[in-house]
SEZAZA-182898 format. One line per 2 residues: number of its first residue (from 1); for each residue x, y, z of C-alpha. Coordinates in Angstrom, 2 decimals, always signed. Each point is the difference from the previous one (the first is absolute). Last residue first. Layout:
# residues N
NUM	X:Y:Z; ...
This chain:
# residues 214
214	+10.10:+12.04:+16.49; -1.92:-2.21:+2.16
212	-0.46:+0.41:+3.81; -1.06:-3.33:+2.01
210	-1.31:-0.74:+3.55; +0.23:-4.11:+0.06
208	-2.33:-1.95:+1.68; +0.46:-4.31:+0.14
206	-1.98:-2.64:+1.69; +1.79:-3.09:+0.74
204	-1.36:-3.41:-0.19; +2.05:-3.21:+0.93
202	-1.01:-3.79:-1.14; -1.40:-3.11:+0.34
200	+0.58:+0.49:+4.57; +1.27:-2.23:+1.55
198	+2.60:+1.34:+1.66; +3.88:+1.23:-0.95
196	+1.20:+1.38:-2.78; +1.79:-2.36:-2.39
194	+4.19:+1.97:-0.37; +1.15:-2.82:+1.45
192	-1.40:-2.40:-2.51; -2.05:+0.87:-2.11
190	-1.19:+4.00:-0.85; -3.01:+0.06:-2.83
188	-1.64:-2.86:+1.86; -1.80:+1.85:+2.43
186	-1.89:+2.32:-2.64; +0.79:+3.87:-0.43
184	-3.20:+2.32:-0.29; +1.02:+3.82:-0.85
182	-2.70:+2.83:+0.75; -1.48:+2.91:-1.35
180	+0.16:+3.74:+0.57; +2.10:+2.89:-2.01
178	-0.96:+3.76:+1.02; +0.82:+2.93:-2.18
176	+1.49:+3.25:-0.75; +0.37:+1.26:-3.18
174	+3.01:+1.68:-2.50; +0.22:+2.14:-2.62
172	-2.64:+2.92:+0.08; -0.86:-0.05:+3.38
170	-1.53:-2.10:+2.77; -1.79:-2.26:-2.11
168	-1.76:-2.91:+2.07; +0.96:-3.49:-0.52
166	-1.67:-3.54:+0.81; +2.17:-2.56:+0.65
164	-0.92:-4.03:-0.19; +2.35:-3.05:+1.14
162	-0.36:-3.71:-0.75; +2.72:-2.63:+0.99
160	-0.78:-3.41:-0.10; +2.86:-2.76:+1.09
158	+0.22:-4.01:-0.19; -2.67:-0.78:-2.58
156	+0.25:-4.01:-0.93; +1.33:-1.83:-3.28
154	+2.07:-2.10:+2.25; +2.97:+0.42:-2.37
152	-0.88:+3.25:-1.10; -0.38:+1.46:+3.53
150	-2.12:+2.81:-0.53; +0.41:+3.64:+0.36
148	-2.51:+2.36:-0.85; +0.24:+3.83:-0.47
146	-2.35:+3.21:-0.08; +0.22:+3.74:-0.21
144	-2.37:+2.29:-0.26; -0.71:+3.89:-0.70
142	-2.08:+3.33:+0.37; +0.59:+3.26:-1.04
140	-3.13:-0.06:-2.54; -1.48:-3.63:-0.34
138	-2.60:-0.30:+3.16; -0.64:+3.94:+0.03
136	-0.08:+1.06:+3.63; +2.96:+2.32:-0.65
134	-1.12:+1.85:-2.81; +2.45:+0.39:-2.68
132	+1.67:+3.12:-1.05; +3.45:-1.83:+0.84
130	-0.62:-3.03:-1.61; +2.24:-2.60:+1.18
128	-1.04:-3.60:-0.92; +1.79:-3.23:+0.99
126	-0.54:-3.62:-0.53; +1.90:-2.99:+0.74
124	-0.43:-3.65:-0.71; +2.57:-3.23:+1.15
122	+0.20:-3.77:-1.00; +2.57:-1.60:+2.16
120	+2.23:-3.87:-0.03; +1.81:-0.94:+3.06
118	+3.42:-0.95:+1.46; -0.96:-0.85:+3.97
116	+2.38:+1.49:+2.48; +1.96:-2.60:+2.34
114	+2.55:-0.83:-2.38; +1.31:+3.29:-0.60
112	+0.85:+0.14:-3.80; -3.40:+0.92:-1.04
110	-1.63:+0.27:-3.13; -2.58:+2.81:-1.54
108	-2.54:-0.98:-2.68; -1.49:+2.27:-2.08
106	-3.42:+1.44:-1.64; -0.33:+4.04:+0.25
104	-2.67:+2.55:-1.18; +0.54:+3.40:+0.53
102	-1.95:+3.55:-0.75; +0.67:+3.66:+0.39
100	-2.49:+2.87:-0.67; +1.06:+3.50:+0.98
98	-2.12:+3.40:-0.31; -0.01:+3.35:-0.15
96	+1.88:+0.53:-3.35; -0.62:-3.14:-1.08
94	+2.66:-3.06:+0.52; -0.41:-3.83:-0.98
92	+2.18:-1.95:+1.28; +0.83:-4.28:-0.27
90	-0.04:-3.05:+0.55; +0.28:-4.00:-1.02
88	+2.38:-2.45:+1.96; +1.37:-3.29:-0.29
86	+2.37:-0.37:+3.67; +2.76:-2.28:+0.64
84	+1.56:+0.08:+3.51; +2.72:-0.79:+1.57
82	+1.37:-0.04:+3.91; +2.95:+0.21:+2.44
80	-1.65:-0.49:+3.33; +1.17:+1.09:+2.97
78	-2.48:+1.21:+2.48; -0.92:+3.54:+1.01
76	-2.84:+0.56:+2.85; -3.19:+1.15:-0.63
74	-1.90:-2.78:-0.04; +2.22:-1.71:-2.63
72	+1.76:+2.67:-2.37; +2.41:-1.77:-2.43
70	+3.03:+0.66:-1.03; +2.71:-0.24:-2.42
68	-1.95:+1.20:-3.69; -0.14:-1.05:-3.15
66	-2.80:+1.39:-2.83; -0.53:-1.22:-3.73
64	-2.81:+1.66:-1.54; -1.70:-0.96:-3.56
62	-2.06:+1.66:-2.43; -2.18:+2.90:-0.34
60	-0.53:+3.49:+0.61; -2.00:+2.73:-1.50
58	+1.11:+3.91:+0.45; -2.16:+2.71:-0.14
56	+2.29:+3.26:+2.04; +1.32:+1.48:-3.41
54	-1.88:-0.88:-2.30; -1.95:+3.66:-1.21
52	-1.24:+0.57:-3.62; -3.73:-1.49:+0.88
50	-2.05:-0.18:-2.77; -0.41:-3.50:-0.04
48	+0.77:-1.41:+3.54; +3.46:-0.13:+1.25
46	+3.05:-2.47:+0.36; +3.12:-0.91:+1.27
44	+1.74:-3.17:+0.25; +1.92:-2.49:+1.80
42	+0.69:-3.37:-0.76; +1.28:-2.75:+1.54
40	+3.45:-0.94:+2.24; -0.22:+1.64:+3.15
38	+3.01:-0.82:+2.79; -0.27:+0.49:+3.48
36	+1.66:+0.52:+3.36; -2.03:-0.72:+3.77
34	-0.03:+2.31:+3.10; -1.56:-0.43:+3.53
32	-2.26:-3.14:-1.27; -3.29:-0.94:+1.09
30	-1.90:+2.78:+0.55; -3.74:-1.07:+1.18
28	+0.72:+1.10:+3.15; +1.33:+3.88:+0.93
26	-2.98:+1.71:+0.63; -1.93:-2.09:+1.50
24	+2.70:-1.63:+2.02; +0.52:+3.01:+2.05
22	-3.92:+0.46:+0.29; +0.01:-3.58:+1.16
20	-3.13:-1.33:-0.81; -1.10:-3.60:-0.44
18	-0.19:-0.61:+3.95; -0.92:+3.58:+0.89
16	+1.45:+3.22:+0.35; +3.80:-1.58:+0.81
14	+2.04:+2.74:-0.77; +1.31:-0.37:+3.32
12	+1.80:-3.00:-0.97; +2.08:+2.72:-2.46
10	+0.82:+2.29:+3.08; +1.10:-2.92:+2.03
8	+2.02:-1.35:-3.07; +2.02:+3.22:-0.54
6	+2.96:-1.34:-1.62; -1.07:-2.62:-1.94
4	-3.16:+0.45:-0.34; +0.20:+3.69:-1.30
2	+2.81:-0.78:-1.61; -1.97:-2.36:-2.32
């Protein structure tokens, strides 16, 4: 966002293509700068029979109640104070070399700026860290995210985002890795002033992201 703002040359410049900005793609897809939340559910820890260690399993579920004051439209901060509801079911399972971490989500968020669409989401992600894994192995240090967003009231899909890393171990507690994928927003998730301009159904943005994991 500061970027744009106060470098906007430098971020037009980015320009690669018309569905890449390499600026963009590694900043869009974030909608919020910061956001506060409340769990209520259950958490607990577990292991396998046999297994005297817990500390580092832990199972999650119940309910999340987040706020926040903003909202991130194309890169550029709008006010917007927000809710949102979220069911969700996750969790951790730690080895010695290895890191398996899980989450489910169903929620609705709501918007107090008029000209942002409140909408319904089902979200997945996935991520394994194995670091004795091979690297072209489709499970080991590998990952995914996903999220829809639908208009409940139109029952229509307004926004996909999808992004895949693969890791590669660089020592013994952390990896490096590469995150690609793409966010899809519709035309009629923004009314009003804030509806892009053109024709077109809706805007794609590809999205890379160099990552290092503790």
């Amino acid at each position: 966002m500061g970027i744009k703002h106060y470098a906007s040359d430098f971020y037009n410049r980015g320009n690669i293509t018309e569905n890449f900005n390499f600026i963009e793609g590694a900043t869009k897809g974030f909608q919020e700068p910061y956001a506060f939340s409340l769990f209520l559910g259950n958490v607990v820890l577990f292991s396998r029979k046999g297994e005297e260690r817990r500390g580092g399993n832990i199972g999650i579920s119940g309910l999340l109640l987040t706020y926040g004051q903003y909202h991130i439209y194309d890169n550029t901060l709008i006010d917007d104070h927000w809710y949102e509801i979220e069911l969700k079911v996750g969790g951790k399972r730690r080895f010695l070399d290895a890191i398996l971490k899980w989450n489910y989500k169903i929620g609705t968020r709501f918007h107090n700026n008029p000209y942002i669409r409140d909408i319904a989401y089902i979200g997945l992600k996935r991520t394994r860290i194995d670091l004795h894994g091979k690297f072209w192995s489709i499970l080991n240090n590998s990952g995914f995210e996903y999220i829809m967003d639908f208009d409940y009231k139109e029952a229509r899909i307004i926004r996909h985002y999808f992004m895949v890393d693969k890791r590669t171990p660089v020592a013994d507690k952390f990896t490096f890795g590469l995150s690609i994928g793409f966010v899809w927003e519709s035309k009629s998730k923004y009314i009003g002033r804030l509806a892009p301009a053109g024709n077109e159904v809706g805007n794609w943005q590809f999205l890379i992201r160099p990552n290092l994991w503790f």
